[in-house]
C-alpha positions as CSV (number, residue, x, y, z in Angstrom):
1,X,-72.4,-48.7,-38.7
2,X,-73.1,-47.3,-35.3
3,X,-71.1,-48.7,-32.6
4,X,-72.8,-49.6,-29.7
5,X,-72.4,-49.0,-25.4
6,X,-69.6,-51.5,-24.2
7,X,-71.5,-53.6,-21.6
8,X,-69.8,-52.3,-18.2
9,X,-71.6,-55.3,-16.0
10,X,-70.0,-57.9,-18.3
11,X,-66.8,-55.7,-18.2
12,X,-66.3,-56.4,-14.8
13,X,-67.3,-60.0,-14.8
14,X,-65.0,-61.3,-16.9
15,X,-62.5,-59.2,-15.2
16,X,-62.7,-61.5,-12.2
17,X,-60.8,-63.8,-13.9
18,X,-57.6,-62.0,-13.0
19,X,-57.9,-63.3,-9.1
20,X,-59.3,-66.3,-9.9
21,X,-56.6,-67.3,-12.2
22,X,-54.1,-66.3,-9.8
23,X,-56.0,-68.3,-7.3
24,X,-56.5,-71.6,-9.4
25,X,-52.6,-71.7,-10.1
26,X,-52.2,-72.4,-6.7
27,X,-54.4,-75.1,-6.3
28,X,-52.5,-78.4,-6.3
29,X,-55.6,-80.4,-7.5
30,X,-55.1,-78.4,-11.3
31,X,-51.8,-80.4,-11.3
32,X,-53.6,-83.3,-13.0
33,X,-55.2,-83.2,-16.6
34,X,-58.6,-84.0,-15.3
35,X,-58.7,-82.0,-12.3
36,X,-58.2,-79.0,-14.7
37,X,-61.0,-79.7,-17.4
38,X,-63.2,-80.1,-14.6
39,X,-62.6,-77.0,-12.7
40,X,-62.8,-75.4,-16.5
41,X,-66.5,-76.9,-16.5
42,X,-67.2,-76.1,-13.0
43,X,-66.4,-72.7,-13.8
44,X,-68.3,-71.9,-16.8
45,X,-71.2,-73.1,-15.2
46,X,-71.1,-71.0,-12.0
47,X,-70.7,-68.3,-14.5
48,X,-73.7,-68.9,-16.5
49,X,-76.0,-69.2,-13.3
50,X,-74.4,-65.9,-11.7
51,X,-74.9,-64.1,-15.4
52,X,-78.6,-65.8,-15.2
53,X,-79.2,-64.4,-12.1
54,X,-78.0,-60.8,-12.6
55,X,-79.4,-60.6,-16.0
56,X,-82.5,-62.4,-16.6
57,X,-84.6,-59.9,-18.9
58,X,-81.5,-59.2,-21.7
59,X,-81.2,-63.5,-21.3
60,X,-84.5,-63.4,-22.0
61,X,-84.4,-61.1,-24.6
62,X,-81.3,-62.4,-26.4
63,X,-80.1,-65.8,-25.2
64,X,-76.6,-64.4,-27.0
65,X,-75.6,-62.4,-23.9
66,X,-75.4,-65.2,-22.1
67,X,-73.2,-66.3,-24.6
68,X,-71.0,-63.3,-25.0
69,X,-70.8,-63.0,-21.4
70,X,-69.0,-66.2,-20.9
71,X,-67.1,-65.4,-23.7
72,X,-65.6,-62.8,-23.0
73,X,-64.7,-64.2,-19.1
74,X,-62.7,-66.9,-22.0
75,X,-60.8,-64.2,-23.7
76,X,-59.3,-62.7,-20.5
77,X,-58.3,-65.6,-19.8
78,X,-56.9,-66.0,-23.2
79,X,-55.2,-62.8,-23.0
80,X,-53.7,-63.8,-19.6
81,X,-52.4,-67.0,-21.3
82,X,-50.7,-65.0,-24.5
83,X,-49.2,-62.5,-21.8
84,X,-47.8,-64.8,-19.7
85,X,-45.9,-67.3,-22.4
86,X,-44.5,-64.1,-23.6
87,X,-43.0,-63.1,-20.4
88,X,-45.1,-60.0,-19.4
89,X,-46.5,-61.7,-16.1
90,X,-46.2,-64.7,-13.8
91,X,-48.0,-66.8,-11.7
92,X,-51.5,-67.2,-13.4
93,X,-52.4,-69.8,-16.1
94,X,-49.4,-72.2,-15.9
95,X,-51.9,-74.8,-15.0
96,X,-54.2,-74.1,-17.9
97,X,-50.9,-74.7,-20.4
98,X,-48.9,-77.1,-18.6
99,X,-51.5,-80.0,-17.6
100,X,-54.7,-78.5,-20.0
101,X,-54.1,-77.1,-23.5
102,X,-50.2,-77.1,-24.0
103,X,-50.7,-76.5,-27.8
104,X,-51.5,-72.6,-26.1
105,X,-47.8,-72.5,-25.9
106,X,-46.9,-72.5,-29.7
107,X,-46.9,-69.0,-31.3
108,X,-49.9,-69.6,-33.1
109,X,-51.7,-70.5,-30.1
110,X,-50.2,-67.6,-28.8
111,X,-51.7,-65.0,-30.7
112,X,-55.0,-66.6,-31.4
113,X,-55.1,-65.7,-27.7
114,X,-54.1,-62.3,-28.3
115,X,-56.9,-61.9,-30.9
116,X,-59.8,-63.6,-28.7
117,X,-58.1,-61.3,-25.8
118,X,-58.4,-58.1,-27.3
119,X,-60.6,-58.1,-30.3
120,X,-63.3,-61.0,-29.7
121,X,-63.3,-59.1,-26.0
122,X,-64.4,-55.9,-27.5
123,X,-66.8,-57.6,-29.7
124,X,-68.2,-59.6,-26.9
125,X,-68.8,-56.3,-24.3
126,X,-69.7,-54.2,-27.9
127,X,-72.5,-57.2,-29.0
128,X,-73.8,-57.4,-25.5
129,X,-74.2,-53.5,-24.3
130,X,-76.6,-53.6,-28.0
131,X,-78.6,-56.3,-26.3
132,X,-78.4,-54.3,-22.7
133,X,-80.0,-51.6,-24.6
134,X,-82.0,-53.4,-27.0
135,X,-80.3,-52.3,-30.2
136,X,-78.9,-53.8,-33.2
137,X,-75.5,-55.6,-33.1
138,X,-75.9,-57.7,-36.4
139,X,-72.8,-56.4,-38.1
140,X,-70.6,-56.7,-35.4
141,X,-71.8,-60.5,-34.9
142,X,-71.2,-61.1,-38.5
143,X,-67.7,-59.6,-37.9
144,X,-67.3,-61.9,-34.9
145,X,-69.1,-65.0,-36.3
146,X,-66.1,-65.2,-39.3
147,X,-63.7,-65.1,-36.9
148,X,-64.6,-67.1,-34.6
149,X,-65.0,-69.5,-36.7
150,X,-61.7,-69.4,-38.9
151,X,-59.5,-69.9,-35.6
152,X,-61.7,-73.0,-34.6
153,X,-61.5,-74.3,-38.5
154,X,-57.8,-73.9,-37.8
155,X,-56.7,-74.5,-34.2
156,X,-58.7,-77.5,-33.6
157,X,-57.5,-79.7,-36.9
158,X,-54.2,-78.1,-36.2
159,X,-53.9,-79.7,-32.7
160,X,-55.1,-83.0,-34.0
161,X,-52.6,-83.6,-37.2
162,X,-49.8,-81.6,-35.9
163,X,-46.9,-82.5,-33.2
164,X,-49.0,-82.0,-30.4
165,X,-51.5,-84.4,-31.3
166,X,-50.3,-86.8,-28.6
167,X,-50.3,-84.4,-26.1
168,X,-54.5,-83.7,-26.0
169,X,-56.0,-83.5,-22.9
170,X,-59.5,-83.8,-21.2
171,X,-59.7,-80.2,-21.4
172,X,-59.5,-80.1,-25.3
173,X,-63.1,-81.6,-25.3
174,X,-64.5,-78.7,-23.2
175,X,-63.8,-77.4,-27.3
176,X,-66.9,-79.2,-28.4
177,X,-69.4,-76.7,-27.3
178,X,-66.9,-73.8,-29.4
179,X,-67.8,-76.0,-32.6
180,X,-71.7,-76.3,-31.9
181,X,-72.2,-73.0,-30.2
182,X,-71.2,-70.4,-33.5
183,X,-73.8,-72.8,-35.7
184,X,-76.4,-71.8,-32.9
185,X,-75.1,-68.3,-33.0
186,X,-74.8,-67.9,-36.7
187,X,-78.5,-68.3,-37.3
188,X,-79.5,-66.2,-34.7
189,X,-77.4,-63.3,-35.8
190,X,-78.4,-63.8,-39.6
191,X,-82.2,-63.9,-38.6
192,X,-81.7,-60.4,-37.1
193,X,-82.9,-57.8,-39.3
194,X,-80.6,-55.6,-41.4
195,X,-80.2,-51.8,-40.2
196,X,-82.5,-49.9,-42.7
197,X,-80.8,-48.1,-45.7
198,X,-81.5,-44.7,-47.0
199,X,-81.3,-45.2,-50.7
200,X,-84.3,-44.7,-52.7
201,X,-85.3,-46.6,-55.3
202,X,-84.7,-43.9,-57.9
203,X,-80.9,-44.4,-56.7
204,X,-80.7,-48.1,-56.6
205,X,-81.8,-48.0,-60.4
206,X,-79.2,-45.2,-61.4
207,X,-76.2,-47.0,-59.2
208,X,-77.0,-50.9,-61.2
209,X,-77.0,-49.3,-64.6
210,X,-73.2,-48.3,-64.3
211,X,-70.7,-50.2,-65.6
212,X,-67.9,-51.5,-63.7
213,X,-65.7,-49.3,-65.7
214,X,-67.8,-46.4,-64.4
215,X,-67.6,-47.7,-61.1
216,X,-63.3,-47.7,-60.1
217,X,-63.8,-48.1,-56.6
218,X,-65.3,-51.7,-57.4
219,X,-63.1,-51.7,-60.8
220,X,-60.2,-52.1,-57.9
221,X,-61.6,-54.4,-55.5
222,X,-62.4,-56.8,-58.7
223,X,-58.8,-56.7,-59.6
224,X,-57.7,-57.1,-56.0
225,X,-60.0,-60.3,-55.5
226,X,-58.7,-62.1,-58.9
227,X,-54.4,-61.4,-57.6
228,X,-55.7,-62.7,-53.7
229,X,-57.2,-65.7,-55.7
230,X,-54.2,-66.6,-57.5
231,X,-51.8,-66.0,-54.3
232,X,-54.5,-68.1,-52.7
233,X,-54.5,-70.8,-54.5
234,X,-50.5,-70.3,-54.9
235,X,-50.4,-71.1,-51.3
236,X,-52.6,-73.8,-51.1
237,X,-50.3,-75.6,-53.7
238,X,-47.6,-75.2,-52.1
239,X,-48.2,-76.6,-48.5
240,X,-49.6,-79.4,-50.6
241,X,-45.8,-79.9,-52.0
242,X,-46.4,-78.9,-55.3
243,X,-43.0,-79.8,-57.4
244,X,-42.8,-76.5,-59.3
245,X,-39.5,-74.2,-58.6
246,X,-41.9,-71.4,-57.7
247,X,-43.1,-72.9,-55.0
248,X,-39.6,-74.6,-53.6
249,X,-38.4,-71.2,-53.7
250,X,-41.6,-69.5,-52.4
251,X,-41.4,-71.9,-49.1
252,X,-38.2,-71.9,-48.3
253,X,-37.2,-68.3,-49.2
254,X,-40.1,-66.3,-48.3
255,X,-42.4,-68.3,-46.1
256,X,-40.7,-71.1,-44.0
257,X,-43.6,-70.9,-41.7
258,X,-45.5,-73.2,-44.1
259,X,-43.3,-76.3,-43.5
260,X,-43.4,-75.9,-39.8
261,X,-44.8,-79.2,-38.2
262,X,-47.4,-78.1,-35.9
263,X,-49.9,-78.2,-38.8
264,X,-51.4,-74.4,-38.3
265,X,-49.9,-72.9,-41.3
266,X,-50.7,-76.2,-43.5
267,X,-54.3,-76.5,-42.2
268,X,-54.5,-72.3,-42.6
269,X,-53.4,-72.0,-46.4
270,X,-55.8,-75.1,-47.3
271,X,-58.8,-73.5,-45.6
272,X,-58.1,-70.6,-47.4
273,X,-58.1,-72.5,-51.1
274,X,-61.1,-74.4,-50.2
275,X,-63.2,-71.5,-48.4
276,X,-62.1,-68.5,-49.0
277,X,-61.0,-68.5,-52.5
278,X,-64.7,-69.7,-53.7
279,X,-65.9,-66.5,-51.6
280,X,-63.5,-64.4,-54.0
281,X,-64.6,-65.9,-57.3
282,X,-68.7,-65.3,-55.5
283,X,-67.5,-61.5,-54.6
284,X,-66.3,-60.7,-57.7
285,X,-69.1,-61.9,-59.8
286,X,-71.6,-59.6,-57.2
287,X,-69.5,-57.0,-58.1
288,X,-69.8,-57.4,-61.8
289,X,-73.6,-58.5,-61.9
290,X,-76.2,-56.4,-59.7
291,X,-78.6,-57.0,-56.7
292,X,-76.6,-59.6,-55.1
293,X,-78.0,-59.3,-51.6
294,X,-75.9,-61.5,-49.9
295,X,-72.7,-59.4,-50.7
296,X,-72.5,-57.2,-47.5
297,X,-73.5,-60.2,-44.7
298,X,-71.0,-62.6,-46.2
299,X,-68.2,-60.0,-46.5
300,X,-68.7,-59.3,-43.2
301,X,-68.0,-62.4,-42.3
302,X,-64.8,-63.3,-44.4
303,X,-63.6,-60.0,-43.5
304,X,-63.5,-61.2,-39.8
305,X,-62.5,-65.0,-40.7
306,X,-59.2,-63.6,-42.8
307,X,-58.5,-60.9,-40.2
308,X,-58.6,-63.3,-37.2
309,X,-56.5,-65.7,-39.6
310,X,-53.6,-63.3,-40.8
311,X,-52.9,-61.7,-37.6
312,X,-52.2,-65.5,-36.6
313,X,-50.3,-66.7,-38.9
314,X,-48.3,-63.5,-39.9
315,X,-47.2,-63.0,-35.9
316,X,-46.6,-66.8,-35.4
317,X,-44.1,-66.7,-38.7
318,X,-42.2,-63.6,-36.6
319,X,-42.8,-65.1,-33.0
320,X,-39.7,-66.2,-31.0
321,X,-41.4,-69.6,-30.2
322,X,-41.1,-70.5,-33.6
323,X,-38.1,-72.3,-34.3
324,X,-35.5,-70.0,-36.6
325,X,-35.7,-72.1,-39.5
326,X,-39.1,-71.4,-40.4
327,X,-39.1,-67.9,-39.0
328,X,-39.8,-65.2,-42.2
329,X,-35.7,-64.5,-43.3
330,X,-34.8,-61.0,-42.6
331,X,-34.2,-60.3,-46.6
332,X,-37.8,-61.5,-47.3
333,X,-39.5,-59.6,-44.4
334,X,-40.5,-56.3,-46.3
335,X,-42.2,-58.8,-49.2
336,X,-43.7,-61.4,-46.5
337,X,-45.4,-58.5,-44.8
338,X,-46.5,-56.5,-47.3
339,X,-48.3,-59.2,-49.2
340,X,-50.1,-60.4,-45.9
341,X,-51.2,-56.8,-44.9
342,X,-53.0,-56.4,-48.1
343,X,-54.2,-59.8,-47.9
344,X,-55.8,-58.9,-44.7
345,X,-57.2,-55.4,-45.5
346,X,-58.6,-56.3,-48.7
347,X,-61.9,-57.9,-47.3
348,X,-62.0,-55.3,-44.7
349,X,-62.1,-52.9,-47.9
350,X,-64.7,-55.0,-49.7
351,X,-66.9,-55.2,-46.4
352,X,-66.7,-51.5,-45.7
353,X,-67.3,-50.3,-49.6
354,X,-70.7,-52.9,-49.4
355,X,-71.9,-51.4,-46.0
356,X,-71.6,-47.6,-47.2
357,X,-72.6,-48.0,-50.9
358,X,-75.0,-50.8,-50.5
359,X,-77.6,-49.6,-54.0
360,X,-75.7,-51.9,-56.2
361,X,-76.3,-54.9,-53.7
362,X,-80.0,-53.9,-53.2
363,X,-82.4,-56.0,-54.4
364,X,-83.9,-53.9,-58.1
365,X,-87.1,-52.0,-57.0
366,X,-90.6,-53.1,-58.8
367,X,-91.0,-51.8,-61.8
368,X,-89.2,-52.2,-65.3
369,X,-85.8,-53.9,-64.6
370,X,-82.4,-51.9,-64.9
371,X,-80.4,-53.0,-67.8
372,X,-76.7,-53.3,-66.9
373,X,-74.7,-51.7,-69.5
374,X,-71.7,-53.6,-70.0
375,X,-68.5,-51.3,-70.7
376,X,-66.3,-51.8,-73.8
């Protein structure tokens, strides 16, 4: 997958935030609720109208620079937010997390900033330097589309059932356009065509007669996917107080995080059982069984959705802003960790094993069909 130009004009856009942030926290109008979803609004829209007028051919071209250009002016801001509730600088977003979004304080909402401020930023300046220049970005916008989506599946629900639900603000509907805008986004990245692939059909036929026992790299992600099920579902049961002694022990020894009242973890784990784990039972059936097309897109996008998610939730259980008791105990650390990291990396493994081996996922060339030899 060929990386693309970052996008230098939309580099130092969004870098404009710094003053302006600096400058808005001075403003005594941003005191009030109100005043501060409106400047939000105000702001976004000057934005679009100065990006419109710079950049009218790749609008044009791609309406999703637009898009990623106001984005990405979000995620410095976002990255200003995370740095400042952890001490590293002063005197730019109080505003935005005193009278807009306090919910940005808690240490998930902390390093959901982080992500959007580093990684969705890199995304954003990757996805629109590929429109700049008129090249492909689809991979990278399935990447992004999973993510993005996972911390709004989470965060928003999470602000509504946990202990800051009576603290919502005018600002928290300026969210509305994050729900509609990835549906928009998702189809236009999907329609996009895929890069071309260099396998002939003589190789499609010999790589979807093997066996999975003659094929170990898939052999392991098969077995991977089934354990990430179960702990998947394991999870899920347990934030939904299942009575069984493994899972007392499991939440109170190993992950406290789970019973922590502002909602993130609990929303997180059942997202996972009810979206995710489907997608592992789908994956390892296309690994079994195949010309299953549809492998690659969507483990490109569950590869960015349980990225974005476990960097959350594994630095929130760690973070100082969560209260000690449902911190990850110090004798449990080394398991807690080590079972999230793979949890993480496995669909980054499935994603990259479908993008540079993609003959067993191709659809079977015309001609007489490929018998799959199954493996005793």
């Amino acid at each position: 997958m060929d990386i693309p130009p970052l996008a230098g004009k939309i580099a130092a856009l969004s870098l404009g935030a710094l003053p302006l942030s600096y400058a808005l926290n001075h403003v005594s109008a941003l005191s009030h609720p109100l005043g501060v979803a409106l400047m939000s609004a105000l702001i976004l829209g000057l934005l679009f109208m100065a990006i419109y007028n710079l950049s009218p051919g790749d609008i044009y071209y791609d309406p999703l620079y637009a898009v990623f250009t106001i984005f990405a002016f979000t995620s410095v801001v976002d990255l200003l937010i995370a740095l400042q509730e952890d001490g590293y600088m002063v005197g730019f977003m109080e505003f935005i997390t005193k009278e807009g979004e306090p919910y940005l304080r808690t240490a998930h909402g902390v390093f959901i900033c982080y992500w959007d401020g580093t990684v969705h930023y890199l995304l954003y300046l990757a996805m629109a330097g590929a429109i700049h220049r008129r090249k492909r970005y689809r991979n990278l916008g399935l990447y992004w589309l999973g993510s993005f989506i996972m911390s709004i599946l989470v965060f928003l629900p999470g602000n509504i059932l946990g202990k800051y639900s009576s603290e919502i603000r005018p600002a928290f509907f300026l969210a509305i356009p994050y729900m509609l805008v990835p549906c928009w986004a998702g189809m236009k990245v999907f329609s996009q065509s895929r890069a071309p692939t260099s396998c002939i059909p003589h190789m499609v036929q010999e790589e979807q007669r093997k066996g999975l026992l003659r094929r170990p790299v898939d052999l392991v992600l098969v077995i991977y996917l089934t354990l990430a099920g179960f702990f998947t579902l394991f999870r899920g049961l347990v934030v939904l107080d299942c009575p069984t002694d493994a899972c007392f022990i499991y939440i109170y020894q190993y992950e406290p995080y789970l019973r922590d009242p502002v909602a993130y973890p609990k929303v997180q784990m059942l997202v996972y059982m009810f979206y995710v784990l489907p997608f592992y039972g789908l994956a390892v059936y296309a690994l079994i069984v195949p010309g299953c097309s549809w492998l690659p897109d969507w483990a490109l996008v569950f590869a960015g959705a349980v990225g974005q998610a476990q960097f959350s939730h594994m630095g929130a259980s760690m973070h100082l802003r969560t209260p000690f008791t449902y911190r990850v105990p110090d004798d449990a650390w080394a398991c807690f960790f080590g079972c999230n990291l793979l949890y993480a990396l496995g669909p980054h493994l499935l994603a990259f094993r479908c993008l540079q081996w993609p003959a067993f996922f191709l659809r079977p060339p015309p001609g007489p069909p490929a018998h799959h030899k199954k493996q005793h």
